[in-house]
VEXMITOR-411023 format. One line per 4 residues: number of its first residue (from 1); their letters; for each residue x negated, y negated, z negated of N, C-alpha, C. Coordinates in steps of 0.1 Angstrom, whole numbers. Example, Ala and Ser with C-alpha at 12.3 -4.5 7.8 and 13.67 -1.06 7.14 Angstrom:
residues 2
1	AS	-132:57:-78:-123:45:-78:-132:33:-78; -128:22:-71:-137:11:-71:-129:0:-79
//
This chain:
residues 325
1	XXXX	-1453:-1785:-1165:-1449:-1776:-1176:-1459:-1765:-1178; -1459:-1762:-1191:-1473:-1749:-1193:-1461:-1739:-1191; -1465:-1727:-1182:-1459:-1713:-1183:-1467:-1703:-1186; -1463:-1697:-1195:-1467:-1681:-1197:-1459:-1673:-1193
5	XXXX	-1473:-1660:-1191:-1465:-1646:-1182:-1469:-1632:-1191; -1458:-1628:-1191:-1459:-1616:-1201:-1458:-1604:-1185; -1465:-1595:-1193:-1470:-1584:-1182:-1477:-1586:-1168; -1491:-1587:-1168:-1500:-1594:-1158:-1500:-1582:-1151
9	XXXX	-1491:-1579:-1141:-1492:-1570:-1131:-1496:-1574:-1116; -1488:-1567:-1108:-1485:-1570:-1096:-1479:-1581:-1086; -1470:-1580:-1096:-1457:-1594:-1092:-1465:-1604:-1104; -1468:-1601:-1114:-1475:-1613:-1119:-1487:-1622:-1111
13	XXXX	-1490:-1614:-1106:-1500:-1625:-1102:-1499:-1632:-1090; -1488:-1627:-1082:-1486:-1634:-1069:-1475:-1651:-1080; -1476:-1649:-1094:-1466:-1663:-1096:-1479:-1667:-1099; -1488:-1660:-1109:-1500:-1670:-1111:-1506:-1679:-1099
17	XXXX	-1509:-1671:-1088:-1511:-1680:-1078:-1506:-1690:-1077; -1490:-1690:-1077:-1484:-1698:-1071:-1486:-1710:-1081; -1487:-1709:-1096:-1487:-1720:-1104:-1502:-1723:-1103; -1512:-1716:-1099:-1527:-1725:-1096:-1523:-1733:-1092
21	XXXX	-1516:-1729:-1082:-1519:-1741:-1068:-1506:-1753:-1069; -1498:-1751:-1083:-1489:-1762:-1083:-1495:-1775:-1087; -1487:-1789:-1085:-1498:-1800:-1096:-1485:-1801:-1105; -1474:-1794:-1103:-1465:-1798:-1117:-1466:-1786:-1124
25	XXXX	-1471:-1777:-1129:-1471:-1766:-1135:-1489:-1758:-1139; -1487:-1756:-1150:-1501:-1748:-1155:-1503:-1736:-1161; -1510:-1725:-1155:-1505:-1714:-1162:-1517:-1714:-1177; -1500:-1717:-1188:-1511:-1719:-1202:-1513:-1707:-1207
29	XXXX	-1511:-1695:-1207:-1511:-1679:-1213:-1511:-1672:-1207; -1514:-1658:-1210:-1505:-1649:-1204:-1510:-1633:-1213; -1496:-1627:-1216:-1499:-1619:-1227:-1496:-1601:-1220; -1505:-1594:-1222:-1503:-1583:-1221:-1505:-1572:-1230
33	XXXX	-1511:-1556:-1227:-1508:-1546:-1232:-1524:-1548:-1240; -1534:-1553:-1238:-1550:-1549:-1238:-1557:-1561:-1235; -1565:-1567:-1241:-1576:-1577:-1237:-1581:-1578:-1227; -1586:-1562:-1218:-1592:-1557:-1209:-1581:-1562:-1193
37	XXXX	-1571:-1559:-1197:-1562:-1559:-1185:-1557:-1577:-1184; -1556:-1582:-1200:-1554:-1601:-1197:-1568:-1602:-1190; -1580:-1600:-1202:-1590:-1609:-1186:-1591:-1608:-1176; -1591:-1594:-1174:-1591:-1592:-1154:-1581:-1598:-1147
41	XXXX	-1573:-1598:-1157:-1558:-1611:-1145:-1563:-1621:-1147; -1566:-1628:-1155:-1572:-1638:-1153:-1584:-1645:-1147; -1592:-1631:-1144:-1607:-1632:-1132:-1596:-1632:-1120; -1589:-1625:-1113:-1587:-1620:-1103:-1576:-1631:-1098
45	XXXX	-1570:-1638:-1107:-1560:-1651:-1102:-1569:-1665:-1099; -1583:-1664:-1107:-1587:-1675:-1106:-1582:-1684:-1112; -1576:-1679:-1126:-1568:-1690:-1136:-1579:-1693:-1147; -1576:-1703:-1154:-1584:-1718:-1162:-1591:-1710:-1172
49	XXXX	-1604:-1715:-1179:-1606:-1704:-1184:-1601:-1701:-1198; -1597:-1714:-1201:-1591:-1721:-1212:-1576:-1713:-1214; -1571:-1709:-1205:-1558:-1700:-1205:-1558:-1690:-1216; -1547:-1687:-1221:-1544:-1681:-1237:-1547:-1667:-1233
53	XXXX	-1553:-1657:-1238:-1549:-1643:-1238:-1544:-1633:-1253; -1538:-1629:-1250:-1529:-1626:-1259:-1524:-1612:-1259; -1524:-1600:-1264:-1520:-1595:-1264:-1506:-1590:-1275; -1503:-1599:-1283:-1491:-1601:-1292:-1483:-1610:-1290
57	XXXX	-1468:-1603:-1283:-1462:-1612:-1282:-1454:-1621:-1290; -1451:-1614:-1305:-1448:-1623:-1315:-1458:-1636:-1316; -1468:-1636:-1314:-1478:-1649:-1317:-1476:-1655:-1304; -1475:-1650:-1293:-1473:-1657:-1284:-1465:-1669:-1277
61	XXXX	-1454:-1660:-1282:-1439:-1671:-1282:-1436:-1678:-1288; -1445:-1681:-1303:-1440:-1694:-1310:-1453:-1700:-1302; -1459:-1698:-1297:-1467:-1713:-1296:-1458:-1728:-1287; -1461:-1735:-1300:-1449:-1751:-1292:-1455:-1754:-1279
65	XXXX	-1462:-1754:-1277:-1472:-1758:-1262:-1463:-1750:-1254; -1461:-1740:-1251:-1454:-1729:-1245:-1440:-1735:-1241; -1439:-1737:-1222:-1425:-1741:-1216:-1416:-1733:-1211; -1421:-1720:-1207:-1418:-1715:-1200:-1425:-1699:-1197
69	XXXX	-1415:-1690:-1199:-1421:-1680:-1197:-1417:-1668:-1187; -1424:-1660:-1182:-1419:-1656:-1170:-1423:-1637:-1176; -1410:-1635:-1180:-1412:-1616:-1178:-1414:-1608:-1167; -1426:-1605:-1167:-1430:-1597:-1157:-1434:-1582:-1158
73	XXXX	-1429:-1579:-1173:-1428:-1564:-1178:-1420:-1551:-1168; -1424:-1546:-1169:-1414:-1531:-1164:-1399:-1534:-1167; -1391:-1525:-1167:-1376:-1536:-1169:-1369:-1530:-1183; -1377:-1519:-1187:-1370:-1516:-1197:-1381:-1520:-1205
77	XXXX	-1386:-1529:-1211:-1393:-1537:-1220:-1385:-1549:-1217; -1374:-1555:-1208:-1372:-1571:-1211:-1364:-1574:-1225; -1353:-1566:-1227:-1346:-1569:-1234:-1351:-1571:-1246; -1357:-1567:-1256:-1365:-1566:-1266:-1374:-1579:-1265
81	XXXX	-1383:-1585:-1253:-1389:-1597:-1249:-1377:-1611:-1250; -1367:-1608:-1239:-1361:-1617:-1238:-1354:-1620:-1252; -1350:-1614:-1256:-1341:-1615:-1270:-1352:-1624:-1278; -1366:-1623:-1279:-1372:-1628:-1289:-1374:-1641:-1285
85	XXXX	-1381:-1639:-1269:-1379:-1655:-1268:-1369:-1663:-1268; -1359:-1659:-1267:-1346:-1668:-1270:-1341:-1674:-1286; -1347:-1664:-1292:-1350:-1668:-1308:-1359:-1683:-1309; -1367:-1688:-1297:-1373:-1695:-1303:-1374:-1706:-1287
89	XXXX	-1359:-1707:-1283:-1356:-1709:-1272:-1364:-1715:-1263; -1368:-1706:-1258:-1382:-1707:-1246:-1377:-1707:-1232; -1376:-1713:-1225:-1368:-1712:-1210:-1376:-1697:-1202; -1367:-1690:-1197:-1376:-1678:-1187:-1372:-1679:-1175
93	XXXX	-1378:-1673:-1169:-1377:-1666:-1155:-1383:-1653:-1158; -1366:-1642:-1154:-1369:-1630:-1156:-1368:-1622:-1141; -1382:-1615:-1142:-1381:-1610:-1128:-1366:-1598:-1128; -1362:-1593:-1115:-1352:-1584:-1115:-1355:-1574:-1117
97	XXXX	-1345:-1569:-1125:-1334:-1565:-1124:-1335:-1572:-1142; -1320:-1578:-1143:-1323:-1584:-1159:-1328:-1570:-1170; -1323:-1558:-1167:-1329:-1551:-1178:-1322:-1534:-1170; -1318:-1528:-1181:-1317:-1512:-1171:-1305:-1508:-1178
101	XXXX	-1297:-1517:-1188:-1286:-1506:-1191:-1276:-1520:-1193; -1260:-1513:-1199:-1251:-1528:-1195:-1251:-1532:-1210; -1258:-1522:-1222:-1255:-1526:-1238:-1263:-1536:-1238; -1276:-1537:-1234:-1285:-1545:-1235:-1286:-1557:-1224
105	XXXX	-1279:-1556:-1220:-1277:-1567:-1209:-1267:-1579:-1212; -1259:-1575:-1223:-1243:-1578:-1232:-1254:-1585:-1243; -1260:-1576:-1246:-1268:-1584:-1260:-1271:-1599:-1258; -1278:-1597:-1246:-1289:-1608:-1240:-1277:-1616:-1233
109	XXXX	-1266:-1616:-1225:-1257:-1627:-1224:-1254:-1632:-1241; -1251:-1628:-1254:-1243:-1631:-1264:-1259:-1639:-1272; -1267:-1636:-1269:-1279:-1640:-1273:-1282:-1657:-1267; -1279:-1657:-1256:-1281:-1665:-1247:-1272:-1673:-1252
113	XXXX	-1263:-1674:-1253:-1253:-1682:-1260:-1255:-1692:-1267; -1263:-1688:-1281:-1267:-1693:-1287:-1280:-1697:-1289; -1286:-1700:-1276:-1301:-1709:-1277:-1300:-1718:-1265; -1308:-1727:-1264:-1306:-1738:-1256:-1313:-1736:-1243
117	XXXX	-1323:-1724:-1239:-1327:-1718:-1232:-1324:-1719:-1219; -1329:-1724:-1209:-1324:-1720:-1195:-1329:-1711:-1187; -1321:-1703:-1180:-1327:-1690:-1173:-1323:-1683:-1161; -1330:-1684:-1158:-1332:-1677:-1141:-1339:-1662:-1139
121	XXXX	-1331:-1657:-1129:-1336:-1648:-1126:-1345:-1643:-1113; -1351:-1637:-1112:-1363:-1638:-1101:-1358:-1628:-1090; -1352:-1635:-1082:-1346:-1631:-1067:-1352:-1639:-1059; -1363:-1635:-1056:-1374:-1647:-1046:-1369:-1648:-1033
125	XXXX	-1363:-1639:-1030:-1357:-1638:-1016:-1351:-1649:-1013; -1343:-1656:-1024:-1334:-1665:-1019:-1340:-1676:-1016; -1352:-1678:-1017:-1360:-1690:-1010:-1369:-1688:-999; -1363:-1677:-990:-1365:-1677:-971:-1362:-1683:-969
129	XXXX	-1363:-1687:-961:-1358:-1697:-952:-1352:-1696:-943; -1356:-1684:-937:-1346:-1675:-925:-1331:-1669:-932; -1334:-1663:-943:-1323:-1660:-951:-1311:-1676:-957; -1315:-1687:-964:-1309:-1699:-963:-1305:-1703:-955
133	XXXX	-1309:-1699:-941:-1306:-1706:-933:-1292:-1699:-926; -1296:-1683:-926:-1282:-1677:-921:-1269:-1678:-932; -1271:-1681:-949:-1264:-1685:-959:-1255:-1696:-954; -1266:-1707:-946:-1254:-1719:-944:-1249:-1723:-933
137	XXXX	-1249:-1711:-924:-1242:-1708:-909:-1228:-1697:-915; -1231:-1687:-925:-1223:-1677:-928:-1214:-1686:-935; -1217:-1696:-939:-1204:-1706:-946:-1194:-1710:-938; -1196:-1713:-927:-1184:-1717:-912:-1176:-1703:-910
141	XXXX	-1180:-1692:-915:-1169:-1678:-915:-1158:-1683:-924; -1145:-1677:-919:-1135:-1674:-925:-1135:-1665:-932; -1127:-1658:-942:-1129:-1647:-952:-1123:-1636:-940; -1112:-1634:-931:-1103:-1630:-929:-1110:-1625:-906
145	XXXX	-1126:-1637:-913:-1131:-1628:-896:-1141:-1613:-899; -1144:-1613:-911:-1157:-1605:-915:-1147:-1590:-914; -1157:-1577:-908:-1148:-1570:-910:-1160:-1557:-919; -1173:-1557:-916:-1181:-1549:-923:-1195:-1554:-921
149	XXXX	-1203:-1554:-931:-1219:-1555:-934:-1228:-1545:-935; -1235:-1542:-931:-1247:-1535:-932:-1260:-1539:-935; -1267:-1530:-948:-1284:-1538:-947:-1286:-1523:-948; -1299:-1526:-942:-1307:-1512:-943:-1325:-1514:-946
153	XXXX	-1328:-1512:-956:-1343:-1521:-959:-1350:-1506:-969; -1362:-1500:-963:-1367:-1490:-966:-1382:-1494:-965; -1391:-1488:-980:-1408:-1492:-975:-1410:-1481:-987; -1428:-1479:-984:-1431:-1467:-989:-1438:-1471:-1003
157	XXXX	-1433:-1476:-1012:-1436:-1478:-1027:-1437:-1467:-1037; -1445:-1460:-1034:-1447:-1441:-1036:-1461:-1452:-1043; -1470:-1453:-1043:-1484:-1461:-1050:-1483:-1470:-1062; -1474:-1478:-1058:-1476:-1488:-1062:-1463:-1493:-1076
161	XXXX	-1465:-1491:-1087:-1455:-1496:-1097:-1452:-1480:-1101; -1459:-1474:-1105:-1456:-1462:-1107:-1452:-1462:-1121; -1451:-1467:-1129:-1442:-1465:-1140:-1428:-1465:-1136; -1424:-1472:-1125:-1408:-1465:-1122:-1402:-1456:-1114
165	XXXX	-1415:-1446:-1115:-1410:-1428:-1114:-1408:-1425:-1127; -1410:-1432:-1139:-1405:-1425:-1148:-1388:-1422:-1153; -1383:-1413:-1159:-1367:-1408:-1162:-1368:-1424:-1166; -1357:-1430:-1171:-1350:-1443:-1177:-1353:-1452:-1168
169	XXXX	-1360:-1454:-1155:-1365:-1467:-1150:-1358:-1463:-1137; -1354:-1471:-1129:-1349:-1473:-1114:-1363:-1470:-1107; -1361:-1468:-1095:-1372:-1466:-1085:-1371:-1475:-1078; -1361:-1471:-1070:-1355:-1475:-1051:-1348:-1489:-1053
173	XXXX	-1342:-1484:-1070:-1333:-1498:-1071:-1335:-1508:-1076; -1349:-1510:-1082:-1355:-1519:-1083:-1362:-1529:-1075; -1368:-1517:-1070:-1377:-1524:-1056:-1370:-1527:-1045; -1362:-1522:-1041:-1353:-1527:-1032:-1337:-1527:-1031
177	XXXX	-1335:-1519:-1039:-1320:-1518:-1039:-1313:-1535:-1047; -1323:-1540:-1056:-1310:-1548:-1063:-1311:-1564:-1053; -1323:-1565:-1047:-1323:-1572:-1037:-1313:-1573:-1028; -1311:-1559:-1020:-1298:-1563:-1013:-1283:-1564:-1019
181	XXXX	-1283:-1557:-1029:-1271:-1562:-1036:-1269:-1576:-1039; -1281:-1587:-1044:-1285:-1599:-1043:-1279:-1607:-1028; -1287:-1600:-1021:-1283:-1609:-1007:-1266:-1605:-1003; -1263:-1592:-1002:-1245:-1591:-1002:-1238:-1598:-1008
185	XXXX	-1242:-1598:-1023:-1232:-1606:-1035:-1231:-1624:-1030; -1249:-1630:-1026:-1249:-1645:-1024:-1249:-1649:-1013; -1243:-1636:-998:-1238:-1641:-988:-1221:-1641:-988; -1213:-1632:-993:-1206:-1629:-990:-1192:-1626:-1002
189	XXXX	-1193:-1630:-1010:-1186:-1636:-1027:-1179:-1648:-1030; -1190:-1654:-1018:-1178:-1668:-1018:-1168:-1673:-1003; -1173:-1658:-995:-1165:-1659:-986:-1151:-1649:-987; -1156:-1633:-993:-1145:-1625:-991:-1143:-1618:-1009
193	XXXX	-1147:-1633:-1017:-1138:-1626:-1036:-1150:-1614:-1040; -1147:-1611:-1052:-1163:-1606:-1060:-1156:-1592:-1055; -1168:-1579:-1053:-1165:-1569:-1052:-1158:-1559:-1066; -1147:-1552:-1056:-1138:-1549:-1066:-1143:-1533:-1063
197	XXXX	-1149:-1526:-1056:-1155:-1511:-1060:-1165:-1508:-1049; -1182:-1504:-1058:-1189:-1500:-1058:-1193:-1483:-1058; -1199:-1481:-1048:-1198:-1463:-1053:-1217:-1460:-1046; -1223:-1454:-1057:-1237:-1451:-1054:-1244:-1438:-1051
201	XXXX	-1248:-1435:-1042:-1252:-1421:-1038:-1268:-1422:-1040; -1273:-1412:-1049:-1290:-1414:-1045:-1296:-1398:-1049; -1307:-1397:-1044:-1315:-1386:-1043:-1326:-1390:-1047; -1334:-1377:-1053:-1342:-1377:-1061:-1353:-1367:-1060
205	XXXX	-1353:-1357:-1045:-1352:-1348:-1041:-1366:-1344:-1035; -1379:-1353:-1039:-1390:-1356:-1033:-1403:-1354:-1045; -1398:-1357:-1057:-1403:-1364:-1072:-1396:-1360:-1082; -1384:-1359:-1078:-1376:-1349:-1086:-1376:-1355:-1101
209	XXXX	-1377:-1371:-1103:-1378:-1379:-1113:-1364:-1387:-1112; -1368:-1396:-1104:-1356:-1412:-1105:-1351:-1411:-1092; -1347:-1419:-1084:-1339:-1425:-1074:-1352:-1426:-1064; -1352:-1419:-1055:-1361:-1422:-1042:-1355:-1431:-1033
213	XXXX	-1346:-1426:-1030:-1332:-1431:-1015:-1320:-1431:-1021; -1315:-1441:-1015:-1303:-1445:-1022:-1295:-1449:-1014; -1279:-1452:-1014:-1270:-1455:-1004:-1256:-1460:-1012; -1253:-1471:-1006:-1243:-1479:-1019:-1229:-1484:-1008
217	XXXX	-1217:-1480:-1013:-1206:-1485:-1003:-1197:-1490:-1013; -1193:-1504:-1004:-1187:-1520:-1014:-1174:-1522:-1008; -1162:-1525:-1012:-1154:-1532:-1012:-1152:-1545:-1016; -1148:-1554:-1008:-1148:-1572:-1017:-1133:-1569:-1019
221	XXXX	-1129:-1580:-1024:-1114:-1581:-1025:-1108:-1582:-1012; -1116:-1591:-1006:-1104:-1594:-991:-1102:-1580:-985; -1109:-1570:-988:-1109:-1557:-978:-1123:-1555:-969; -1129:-1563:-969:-1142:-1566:-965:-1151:-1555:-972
225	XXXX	-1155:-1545:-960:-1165:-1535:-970:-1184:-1538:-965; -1188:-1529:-970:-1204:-1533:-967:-1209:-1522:-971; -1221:-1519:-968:-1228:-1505:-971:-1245:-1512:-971; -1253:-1506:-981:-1267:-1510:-980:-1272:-1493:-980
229	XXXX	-1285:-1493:-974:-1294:-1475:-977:-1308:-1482:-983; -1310:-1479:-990:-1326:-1479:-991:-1332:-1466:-997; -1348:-1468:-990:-1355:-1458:-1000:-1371:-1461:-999; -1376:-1459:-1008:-1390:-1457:-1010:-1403:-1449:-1006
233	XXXX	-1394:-1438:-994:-1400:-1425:-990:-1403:-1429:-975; -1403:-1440:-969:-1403:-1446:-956:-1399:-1457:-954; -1404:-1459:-945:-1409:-1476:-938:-1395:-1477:-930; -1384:-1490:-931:-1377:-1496:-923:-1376:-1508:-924
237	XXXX	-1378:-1519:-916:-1375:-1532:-917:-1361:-1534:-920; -1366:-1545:-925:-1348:-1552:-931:-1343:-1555:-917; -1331:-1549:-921:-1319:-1549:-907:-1308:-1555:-916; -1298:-1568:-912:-1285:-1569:-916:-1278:-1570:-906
241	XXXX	-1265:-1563:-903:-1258:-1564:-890:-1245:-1567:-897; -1235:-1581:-891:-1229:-1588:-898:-1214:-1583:-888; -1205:-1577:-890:-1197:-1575:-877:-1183:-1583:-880; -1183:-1588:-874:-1171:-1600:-871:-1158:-1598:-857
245	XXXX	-1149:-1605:-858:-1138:-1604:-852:-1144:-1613:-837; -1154:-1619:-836:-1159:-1625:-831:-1175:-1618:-822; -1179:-1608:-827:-1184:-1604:-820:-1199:-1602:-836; -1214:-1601:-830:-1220:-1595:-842:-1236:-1605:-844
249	XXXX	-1232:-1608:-860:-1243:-1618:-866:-1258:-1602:-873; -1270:-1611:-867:-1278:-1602:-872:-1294:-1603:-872; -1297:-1603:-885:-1311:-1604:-893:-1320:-1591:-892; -1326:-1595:-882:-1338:-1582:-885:-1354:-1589:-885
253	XXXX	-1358:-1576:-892:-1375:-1574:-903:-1375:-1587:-904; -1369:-1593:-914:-1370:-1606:-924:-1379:-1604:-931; -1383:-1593:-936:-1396:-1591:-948:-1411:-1590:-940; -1409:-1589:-923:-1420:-1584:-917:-1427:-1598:-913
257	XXXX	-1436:-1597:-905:-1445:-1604:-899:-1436:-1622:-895; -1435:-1627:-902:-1432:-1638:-898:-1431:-1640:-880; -1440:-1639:-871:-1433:-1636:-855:-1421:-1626:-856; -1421:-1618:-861:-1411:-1608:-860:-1397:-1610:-865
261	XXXX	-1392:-1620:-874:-1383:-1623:-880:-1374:-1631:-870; -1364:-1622:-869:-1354:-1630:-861:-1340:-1630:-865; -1334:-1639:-865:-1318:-1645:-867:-1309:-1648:-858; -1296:-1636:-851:-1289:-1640:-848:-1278:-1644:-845
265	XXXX	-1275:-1656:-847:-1255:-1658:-848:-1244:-1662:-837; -1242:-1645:-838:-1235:-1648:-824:-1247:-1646:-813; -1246:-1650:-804:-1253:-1655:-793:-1267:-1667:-793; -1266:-1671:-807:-1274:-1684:-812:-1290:-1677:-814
269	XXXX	-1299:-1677:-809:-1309:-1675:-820:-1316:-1686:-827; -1315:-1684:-841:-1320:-1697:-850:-1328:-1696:-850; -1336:-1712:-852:-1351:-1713:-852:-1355:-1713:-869; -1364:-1711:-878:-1367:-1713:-888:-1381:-1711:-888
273	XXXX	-1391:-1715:-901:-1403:-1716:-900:-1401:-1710:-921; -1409:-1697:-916:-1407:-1686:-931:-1419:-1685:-939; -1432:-1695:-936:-1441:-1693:-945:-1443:-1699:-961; -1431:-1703:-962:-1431:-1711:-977:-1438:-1700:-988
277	XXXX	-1439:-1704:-1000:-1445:-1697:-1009:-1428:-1696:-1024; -1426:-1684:-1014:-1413:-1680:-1022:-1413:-1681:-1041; -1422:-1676:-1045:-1427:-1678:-1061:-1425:-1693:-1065; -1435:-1702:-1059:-1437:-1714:-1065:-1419:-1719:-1061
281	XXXX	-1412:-1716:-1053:-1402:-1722:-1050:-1391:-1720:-1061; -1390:-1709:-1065:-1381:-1705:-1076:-1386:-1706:-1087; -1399:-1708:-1089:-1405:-1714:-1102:-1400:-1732:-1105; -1401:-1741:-1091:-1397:-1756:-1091:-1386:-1755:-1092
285	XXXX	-1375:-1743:-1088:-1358:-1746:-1091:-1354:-1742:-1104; -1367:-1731:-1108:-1363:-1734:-1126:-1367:-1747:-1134; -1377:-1750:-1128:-1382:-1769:-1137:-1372:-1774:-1137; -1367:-1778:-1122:-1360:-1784:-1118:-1344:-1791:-1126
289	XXXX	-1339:-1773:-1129:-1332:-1772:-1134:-1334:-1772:-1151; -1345:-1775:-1158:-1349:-1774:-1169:-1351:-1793:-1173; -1356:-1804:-1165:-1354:-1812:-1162:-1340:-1819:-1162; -1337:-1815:-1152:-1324:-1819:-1150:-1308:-1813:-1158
293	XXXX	-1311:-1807:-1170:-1303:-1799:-1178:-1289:-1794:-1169; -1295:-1789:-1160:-1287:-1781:-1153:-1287:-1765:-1152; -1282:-1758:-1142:-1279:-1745:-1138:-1292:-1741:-1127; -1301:-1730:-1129:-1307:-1724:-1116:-1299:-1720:-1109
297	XXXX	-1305:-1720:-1094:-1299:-1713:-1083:-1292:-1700:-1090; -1302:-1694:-1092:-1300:-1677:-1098:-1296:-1678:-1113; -1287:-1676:-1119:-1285:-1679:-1135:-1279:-1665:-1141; -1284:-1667:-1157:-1279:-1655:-1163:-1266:-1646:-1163
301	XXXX	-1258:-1647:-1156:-1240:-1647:-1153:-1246:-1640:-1143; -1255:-1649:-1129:-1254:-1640:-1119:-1266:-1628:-1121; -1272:-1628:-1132:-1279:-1616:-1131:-1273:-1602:-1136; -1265:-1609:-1147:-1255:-1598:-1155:-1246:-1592:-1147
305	XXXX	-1236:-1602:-1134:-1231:-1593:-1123:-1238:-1584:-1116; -1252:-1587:-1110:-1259:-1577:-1105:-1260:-1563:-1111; -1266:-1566:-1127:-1265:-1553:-1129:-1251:-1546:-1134; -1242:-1552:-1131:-1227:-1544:-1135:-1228:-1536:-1123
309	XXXX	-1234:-1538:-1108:-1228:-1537:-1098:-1242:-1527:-1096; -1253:-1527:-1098:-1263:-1520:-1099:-1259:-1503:-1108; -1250:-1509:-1117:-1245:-1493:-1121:-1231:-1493:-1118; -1230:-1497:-1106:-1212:-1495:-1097:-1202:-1496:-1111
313	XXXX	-1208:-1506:-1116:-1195:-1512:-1124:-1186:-1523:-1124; -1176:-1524:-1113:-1171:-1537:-1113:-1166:-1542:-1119; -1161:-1537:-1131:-1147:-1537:-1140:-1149:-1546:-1154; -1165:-1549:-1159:-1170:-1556:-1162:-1177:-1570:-1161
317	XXXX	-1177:-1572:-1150:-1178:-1588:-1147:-1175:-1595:-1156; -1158:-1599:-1158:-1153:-1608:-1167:-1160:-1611:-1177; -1171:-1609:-1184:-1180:-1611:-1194:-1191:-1622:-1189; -1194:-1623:-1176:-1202:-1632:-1169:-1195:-1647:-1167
321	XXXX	-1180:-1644:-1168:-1175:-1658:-1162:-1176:-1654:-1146; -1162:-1661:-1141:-1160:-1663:-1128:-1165:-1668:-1123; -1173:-1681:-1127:-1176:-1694:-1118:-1189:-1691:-1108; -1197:-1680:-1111:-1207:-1682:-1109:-1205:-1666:-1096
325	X	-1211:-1666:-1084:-1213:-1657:-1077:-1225:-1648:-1076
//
């Protein structure tokens, strides 16, 4: 499939890689702000030379050659992107967080409606393998053993993506906050019912702009609570500590050094092998699912919950459809 990437950043180019190196996939475009910033992503990925540059994305997105496009913009540029290409129903993968407010996130579900488009959203996480693998161990739980969750995942993203120190853009909660909301919601939603209240504490106290540190406490339906902290002002490895009636399930520095990544349930430690290439993987479960005129793993319903729950709004769901966790 040819894909194009709108906003050749950071996270853009760890997918270009991944589609170099695919033999089902070619990256046919990629459009940004400046000529100057497409070709250097294009020197620096080692992509074709023949690859489109573009800085207009009206011209971009009708091109019929074009299968697939992957938003890799800041997040308050998607909606405006996404809306067009769905005009001219172009399948995406949109990186997270779907967008930064709930009007525009409503648009782009009622949008979505009406194009034949399939869409995924970019939660790379969910193709660990360390993480999959405690997903389908956490399935043998009852709803009624879980009594509280904890994540705690902090890194120092002060450098890097600095356009979201600006007012309107998330910080903490982009880069790491909506992740773990991701991993709570797609461990624990089809064990203990969708969360019925969300409440968000964050500080800003450093920059004195956006969200540096942040701290989120969840209720599921069953009674099942959970709490996540992150911040961007310091280094903590991802810690999940799972506490059970049974005694305590627990994931630590999953993001770190692959030796370091350990899993345990109960008394069990799992074995897993975590060097997959998380990008290309959620890139082949969007084909996949594009092929197969099916559902991605991650689909527009479940991105639209995220951000209900990203602005501690549970009360909104219902617009997503139940089916989908």
């Amino acid at each position: 499939m040819n894909i194009g990437i709108v906003g050749p950043g950071r996270v853009a180019a760890r997918f270009a890689n991944s589609i170099n190196a695919m033999p089902n996939a070619t990256l046919f475009g990629v459009c940004g702000k400046t000529h100057a910033s497409v070709e250097d992503f294009i020197i620096k990925t080692n992509s074709a030379e023949n690859c489109i540059q573009s800085i207009n994305f009206d011209e971009f997105v009708q091109n019929d050659s074009l299968d697939i496009i992957i938003i890799a913009t800041p997040d308050n540029m998607h909606t405006e992107l996404v809306l067009k290409a769905l005009q001219f129903n172009k399948h995406l993968l949109i990186e997270k967080p779907l967008c930064t407010n709930l009007e525009d996130a409503q648009k782009i579900m009622v949008a979505a409606r009406n194009s034949t488009s399939t869409i995924a959203l970019g939660y790379h996480l969910r193709w660990h393998t360390g993480l999959r693998l405690l997903k389908q161990k956490l399935q043998t739980l009852s709803s009624n053993e879980i009594s509280h969750v904890s994540l705690n995942w902090s890194h120092t993203f002060i450098q890097e993506a600095k356009w979201r120190q600006n007012p309107g853009q998330w910080w903490c909660m982009t880069t790491l906050g909506t992740h773990c909301i991701d991993i709570i919601r797609w461990y624990f939603v089809p064990i203990c019912g969708e969360l019925d209240e969300l409440n968000i504490i964050s500080s800003n106290s450093k920059f004195n702009t956006t969200d540096e540190t942040l701290t989120m406490a969840m209720r599921f339906q069953n009674g099942t609570t959970a709490s996540i902290h992150c911040s961007i002002l310091s280094d903590e490895p991802f810690s999940l500590h799972i506490h059970t009636h049974k005694g305590l399930i627990v994931a630590d520095d999953m993001m770190g050094l692959p030796a370091n990544r350990k899993v345990v349930f109960y008394e069990e430690i799992l074995s897993f092998n975590s060097d997959n290439d998380l990008y290309r993987d959620e890139l082949n479960d969007l084909m996949r699912a594009i092929q197969g005129n099916s559902e991605p793993e991650v689909t527009l319903r479940y991105g639209y919950k995220n951000m209900c729950n990203m602005l501690s709004n549970c009360d909104t769901i219902c617009i997503a459809n139940t089916d989908d966790s």
